[in-house]
PyMOL commands that place a pseudoatom at each C-alpha (Angstrom):
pseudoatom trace, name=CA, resn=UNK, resi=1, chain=A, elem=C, hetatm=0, pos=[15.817, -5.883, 42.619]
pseudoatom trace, name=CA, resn=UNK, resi=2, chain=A, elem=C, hetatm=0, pos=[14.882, -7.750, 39.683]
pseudoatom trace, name=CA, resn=UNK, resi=3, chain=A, elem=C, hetatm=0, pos=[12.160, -7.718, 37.080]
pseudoatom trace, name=CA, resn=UNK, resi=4, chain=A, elem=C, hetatm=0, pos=[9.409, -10.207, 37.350]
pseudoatom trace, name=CA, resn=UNK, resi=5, chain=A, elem=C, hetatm=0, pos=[9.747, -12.968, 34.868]
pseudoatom trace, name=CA, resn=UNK, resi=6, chain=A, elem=C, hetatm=0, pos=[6.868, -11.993, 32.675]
pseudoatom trace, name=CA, resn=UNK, resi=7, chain=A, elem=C, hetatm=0, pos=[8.308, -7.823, 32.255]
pseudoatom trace, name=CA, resn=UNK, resi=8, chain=A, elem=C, hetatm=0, pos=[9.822, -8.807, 28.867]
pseudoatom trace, name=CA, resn=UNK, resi=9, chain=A, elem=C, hetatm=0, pos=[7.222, -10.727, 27.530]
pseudoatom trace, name=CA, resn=UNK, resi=10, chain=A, elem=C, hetatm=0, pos=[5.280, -8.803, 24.602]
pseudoatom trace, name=CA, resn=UNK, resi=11, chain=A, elem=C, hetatm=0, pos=[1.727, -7.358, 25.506]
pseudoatom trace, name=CA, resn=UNK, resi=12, chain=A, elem=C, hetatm=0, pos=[-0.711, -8.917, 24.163]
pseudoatom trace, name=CA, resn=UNK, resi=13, chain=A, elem=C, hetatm=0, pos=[-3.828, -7.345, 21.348]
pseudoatom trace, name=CA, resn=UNK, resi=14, chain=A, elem=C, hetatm=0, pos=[-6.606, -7.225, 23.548]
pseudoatom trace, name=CA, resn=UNK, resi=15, chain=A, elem=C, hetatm=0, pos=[-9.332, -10.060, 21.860]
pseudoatom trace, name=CA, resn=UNK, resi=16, chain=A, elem=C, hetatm=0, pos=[-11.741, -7.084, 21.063]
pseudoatom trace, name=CA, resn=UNK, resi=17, chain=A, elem=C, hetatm=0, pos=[-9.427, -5.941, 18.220]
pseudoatom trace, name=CA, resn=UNK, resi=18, chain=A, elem=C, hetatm=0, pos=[-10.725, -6.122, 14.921]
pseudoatom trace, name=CA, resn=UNK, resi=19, chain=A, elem=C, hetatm=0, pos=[-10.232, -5.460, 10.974]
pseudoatom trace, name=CA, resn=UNK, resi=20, chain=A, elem=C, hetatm=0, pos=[-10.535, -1.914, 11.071]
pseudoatom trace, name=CA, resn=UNK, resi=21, chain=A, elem=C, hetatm=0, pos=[-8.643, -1.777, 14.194]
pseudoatom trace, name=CA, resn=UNK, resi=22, chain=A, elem=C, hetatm=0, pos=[-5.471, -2.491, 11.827]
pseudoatom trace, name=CA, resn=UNK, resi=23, chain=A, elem=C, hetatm=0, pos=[-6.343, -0.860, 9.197]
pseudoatom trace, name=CA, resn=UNK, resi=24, chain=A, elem=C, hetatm=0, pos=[-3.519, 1.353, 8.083]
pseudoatom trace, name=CA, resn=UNK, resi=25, chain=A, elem=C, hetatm=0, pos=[-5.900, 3.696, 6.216]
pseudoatom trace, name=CA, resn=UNK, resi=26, chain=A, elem=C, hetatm=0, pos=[-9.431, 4.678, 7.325]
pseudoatom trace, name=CA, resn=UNK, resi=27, chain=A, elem=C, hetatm=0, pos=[-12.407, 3.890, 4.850]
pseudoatom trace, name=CA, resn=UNK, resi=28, chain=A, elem=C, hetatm=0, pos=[-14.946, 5.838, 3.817]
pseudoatom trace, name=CA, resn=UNK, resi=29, chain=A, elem=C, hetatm=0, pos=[-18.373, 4.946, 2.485]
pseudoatom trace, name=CA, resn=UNK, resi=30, chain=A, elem=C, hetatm=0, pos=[-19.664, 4.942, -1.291]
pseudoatom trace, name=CA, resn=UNK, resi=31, chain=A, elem=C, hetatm=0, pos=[-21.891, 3.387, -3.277]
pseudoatom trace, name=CA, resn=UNK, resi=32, chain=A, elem=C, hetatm=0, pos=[-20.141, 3.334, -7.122]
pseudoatom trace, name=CA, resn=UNK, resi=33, chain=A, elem=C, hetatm=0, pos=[-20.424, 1.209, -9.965]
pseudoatom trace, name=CA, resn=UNK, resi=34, chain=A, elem=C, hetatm=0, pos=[-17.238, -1.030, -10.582]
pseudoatom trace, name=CA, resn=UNK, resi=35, chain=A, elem=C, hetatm=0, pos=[-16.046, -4.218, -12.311]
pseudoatom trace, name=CA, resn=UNK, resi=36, chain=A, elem=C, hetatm=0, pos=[-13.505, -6.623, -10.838]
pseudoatom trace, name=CA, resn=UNK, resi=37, chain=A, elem=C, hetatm=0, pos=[-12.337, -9.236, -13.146]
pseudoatom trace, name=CA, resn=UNK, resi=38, chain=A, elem=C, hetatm=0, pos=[-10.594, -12.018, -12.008]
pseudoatom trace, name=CA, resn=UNK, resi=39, chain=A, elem=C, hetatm=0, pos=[-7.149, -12.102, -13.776]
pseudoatom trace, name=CA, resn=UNK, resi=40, chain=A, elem=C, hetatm=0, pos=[-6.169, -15.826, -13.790]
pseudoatom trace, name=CA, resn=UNK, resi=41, chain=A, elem=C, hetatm=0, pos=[-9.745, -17.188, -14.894]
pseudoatom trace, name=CA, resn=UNK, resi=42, chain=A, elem=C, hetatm=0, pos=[-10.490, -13.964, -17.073]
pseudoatom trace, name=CA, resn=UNK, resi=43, chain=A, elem=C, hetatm=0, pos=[-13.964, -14.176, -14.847]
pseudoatom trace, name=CA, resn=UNK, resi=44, chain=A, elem=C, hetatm=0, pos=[-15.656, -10.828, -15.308]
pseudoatom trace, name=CA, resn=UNK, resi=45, chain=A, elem=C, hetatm=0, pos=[-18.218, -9.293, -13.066]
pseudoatom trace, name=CA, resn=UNK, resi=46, chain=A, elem=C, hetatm=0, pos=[-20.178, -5.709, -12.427]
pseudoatom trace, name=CA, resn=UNK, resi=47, chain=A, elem=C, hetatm=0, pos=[-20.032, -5.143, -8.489]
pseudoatom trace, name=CA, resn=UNK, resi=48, chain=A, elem=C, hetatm=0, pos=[-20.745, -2.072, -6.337]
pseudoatom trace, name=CA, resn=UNK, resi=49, chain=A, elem=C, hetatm=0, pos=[-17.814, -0.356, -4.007]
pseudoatom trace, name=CA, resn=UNK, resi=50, chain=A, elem=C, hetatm=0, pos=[-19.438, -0.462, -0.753]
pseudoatom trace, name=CA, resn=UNK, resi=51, chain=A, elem=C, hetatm=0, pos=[-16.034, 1.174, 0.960]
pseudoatom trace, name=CA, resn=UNK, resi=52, chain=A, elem=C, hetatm=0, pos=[-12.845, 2.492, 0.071]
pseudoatom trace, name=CA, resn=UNK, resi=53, chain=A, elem=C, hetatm=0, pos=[-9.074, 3.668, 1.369]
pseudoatom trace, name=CA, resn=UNK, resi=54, chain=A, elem=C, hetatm=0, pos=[-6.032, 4.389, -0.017]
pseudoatom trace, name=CA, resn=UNK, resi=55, chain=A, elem=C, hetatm=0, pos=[-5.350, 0.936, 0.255]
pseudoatom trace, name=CA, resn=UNK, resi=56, chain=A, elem=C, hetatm=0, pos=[-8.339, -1.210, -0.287]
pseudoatom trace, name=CA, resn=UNK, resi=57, chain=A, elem=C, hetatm=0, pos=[-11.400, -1.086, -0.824]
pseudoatom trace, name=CA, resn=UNK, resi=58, chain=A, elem=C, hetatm=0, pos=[-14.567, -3.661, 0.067]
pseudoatom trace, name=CA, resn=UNK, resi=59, chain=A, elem=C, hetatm=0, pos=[-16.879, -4.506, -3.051]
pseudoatom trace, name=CA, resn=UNK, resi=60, chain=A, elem=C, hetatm=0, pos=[-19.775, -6.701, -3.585]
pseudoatom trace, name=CA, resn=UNK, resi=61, chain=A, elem=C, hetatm=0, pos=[-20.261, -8.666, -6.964]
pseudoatom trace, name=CA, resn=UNK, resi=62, chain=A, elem=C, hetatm=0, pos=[-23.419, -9.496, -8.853]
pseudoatom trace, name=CA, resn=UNK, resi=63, chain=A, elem=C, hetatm=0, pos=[-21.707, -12.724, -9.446]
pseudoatom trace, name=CA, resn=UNK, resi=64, chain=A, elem=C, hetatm=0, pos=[-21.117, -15.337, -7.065]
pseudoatom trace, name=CA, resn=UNK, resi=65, chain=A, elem=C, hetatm=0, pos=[-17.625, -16.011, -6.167]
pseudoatom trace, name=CA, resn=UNK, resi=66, chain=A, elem=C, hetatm=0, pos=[-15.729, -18.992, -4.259]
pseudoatom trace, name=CA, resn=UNK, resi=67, chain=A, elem=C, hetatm=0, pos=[-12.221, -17.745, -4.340]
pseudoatom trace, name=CA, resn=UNK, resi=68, chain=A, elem=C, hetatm=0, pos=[-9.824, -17.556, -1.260]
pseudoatom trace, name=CA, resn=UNK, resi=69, chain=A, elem=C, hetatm=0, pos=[-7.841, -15.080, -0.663]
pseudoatom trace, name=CA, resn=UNK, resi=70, chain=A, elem=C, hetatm=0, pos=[-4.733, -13.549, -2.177]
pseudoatom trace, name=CA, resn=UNK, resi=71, chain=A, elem=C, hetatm=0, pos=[-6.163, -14.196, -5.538]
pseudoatom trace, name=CA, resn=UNK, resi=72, chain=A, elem=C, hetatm=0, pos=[-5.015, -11.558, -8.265]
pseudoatom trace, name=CA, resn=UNK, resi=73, chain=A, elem=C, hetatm=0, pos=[-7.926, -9.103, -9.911]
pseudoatom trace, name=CA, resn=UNK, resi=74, chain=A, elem=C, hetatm=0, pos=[-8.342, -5.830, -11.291]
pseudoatom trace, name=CA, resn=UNK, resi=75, chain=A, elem=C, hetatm=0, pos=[-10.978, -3.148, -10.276]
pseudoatom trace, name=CA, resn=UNK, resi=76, chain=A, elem=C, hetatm=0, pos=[-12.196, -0.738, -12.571]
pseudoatom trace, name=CA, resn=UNK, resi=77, chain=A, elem=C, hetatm=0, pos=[-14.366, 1.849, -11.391]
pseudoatom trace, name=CA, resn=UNK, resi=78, chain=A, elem=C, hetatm=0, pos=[-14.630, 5.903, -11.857]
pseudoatom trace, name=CA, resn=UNK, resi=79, chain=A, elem=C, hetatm=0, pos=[-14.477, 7.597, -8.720]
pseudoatom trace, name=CA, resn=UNK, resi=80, chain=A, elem=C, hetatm=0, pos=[-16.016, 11.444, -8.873]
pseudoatom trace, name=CA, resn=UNK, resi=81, chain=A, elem=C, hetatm=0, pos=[-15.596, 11.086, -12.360]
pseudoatom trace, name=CA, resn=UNK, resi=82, chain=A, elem=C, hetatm=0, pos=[-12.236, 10.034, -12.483]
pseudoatom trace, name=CA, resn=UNK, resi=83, chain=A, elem=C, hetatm=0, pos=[-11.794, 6.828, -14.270]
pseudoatom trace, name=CA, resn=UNK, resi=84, chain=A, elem=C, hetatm=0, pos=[-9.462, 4.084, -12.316]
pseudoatom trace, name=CA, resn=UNK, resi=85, chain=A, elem=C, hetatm=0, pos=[-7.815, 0.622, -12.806]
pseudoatom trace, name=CA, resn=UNK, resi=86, chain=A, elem=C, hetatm=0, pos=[-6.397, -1.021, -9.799]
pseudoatom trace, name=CA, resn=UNK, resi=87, chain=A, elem=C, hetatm=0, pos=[-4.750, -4.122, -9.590]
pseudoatom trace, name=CA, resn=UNK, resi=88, chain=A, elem=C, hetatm=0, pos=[-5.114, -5.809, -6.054]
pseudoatom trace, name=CA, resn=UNK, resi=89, chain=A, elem=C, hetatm=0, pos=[-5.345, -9.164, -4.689]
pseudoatom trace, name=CA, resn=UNK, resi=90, chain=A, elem=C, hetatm=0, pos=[-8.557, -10.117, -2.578]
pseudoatom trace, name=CA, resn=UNK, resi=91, chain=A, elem=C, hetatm=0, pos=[-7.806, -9.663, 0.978]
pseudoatom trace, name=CA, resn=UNK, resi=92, chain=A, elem=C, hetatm=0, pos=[-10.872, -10.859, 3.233]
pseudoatom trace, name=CA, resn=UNK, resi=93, chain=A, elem=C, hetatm=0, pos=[-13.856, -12.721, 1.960]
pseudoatom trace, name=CA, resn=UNK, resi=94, chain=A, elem=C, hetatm=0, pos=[-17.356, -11.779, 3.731]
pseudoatom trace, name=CA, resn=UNK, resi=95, chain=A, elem=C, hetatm=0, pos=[-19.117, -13.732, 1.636]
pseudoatom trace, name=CA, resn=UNK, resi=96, chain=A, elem=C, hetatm=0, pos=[-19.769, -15.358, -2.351]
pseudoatom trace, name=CA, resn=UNK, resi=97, chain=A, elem=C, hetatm=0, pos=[-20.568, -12.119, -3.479]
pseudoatom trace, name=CA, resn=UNK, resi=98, chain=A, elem=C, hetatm=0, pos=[-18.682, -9.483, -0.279]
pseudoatom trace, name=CA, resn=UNK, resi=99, chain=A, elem=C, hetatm=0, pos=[-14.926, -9.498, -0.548]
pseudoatom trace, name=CA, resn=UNK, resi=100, chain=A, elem=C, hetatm=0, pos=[-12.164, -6.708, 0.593]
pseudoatom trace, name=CA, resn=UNK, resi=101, chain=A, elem=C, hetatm=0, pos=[-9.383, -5.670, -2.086]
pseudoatom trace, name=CA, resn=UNK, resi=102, chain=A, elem=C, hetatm=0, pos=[-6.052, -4.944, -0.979]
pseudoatom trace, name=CA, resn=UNK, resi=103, chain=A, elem=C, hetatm=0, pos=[-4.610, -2.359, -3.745]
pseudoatom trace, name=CA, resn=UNK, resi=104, chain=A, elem=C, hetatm=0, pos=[-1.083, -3.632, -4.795]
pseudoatom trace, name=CA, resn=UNK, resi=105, chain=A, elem=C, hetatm=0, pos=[1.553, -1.922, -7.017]
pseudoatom trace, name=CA, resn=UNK, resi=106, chain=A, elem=C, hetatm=0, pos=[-0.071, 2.080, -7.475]
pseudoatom trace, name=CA, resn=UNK, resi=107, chain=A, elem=C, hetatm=0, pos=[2.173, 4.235, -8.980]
pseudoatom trace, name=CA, resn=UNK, resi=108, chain=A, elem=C, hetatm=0, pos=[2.892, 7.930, -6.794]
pseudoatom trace, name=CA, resn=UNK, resi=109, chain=A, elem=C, hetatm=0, pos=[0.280, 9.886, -9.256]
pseudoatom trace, name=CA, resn=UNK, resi=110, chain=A, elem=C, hetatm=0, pos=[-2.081, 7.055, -8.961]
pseudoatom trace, name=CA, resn=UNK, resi=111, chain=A, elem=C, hetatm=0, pos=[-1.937, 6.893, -5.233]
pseudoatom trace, name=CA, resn=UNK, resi=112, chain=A, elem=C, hetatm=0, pos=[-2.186, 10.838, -5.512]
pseudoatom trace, name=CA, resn=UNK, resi=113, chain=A, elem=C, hetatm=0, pos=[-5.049, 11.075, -7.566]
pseudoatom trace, name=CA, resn=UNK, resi=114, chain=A, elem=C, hetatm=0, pos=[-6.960, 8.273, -5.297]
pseudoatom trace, name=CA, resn=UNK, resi=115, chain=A, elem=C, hetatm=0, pos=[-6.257, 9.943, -2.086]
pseudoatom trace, name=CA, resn=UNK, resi=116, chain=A, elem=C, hetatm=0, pos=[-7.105, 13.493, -3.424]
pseudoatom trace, name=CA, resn=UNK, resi=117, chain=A, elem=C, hetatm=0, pos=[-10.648, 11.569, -4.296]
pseudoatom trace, name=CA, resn=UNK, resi=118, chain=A, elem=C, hetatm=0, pos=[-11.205, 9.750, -0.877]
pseudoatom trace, name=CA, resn=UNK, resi=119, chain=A, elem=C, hetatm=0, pos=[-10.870, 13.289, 0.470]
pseudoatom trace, name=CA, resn=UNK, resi=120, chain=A, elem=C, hetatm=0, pos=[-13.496, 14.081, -1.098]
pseudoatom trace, name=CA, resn=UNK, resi=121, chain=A, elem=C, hetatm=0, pos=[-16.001, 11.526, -0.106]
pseudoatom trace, name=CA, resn=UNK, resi=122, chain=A, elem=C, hetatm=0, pos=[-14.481, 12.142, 3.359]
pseudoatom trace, name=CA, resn=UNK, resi=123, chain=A, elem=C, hetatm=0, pos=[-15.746, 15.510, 3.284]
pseudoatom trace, name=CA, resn=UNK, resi=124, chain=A, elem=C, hetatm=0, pos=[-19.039, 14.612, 1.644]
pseudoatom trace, name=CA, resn=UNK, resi=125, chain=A, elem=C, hetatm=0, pos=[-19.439, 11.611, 4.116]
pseudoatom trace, name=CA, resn=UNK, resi=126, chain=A, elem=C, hetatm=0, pos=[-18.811, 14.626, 6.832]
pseudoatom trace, name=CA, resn=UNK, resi=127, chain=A, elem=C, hetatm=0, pos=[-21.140, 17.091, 5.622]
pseudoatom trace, name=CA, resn=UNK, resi=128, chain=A, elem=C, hetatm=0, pos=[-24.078, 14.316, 5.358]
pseudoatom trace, name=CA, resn=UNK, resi=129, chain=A, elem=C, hetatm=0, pos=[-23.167, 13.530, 9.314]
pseudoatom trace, name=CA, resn=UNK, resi=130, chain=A, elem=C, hetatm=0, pos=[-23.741, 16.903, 10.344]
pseudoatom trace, name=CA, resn=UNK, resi=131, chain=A, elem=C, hetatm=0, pos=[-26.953, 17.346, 8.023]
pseudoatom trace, name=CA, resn=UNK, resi=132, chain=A, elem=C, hetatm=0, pos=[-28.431, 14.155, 9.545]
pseudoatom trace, name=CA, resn=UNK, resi=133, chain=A, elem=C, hetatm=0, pos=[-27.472, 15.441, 12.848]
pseudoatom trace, name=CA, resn=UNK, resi=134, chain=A, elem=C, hetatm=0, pos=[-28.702, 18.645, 12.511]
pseudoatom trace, name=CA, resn=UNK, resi=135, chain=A, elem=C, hetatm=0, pos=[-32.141, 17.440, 11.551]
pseudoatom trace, name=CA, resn=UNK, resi=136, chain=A, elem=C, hetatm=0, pos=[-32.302, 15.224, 14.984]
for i in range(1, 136): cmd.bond("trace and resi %d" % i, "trace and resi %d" % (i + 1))
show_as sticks, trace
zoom trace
């Protein structure tokens, strides 16, 4: 008996898939103060980190920008205190002003340190789930 012509044909993603679907690291929710600067134009701008992960993060800039993506920049931002400066490249543009970060080159401590943090707005983005479900 032999197998039907299509058996070794790769399955398919189903269509429904989507960013966070392949996301290798889950984000969490914030709301803190940041700066990304553009490296090749020197373009500075404050933005606010809307999400972040261990390897990205999504921002959103007060300025307006019309960049593609895999363009070089640095975030700097201070995370539960802790002050960071991330190089990444921009990963998926929303909008002018919405953009995801793809974190490139962190050092072990660095990625440490960052994941020890996004723990903690994990459990803080936990504890405000249950509190808003308890008061349902």
């Amino acid at each position: 008996m032999s197998n039907p012509p299509h058996a070794s044909l790769p399955a398919i993603a189903p269509e429904t898939e989507t960013a966070s679907d392949r996301r290798h690291d889950p984000r969490h929710a914030t709301d803190v103060r940041a700066f990304v600067l553009l490296v090749h134009s020197r373009i500075l701008s404050p933005a606010r980190i809307l999400d972040i992960s261990i390897g990205g993060c999504r921002v959103r800039s007060e300025k307006r920008f019309s960049m593609g993506i895999f363009v070089r920049l640095e975030l700097e931002f201070a995370l539960r205190c802790v002050p960071f400066r991330l190089g990444g490249v921009s990963q998926h543009i929303v909008d002018e002003h919405t953009f995801g970060i793809r974190f490139l080159d962190l050092s072990p401590r660095r990625k440490a340190q960052l994941a020890e943090l996004i723990a903690e707005v994990a459990q803080a983005e936990a504890r405000e789930k249950a509190a808003a479900a308890e008061a349902i």
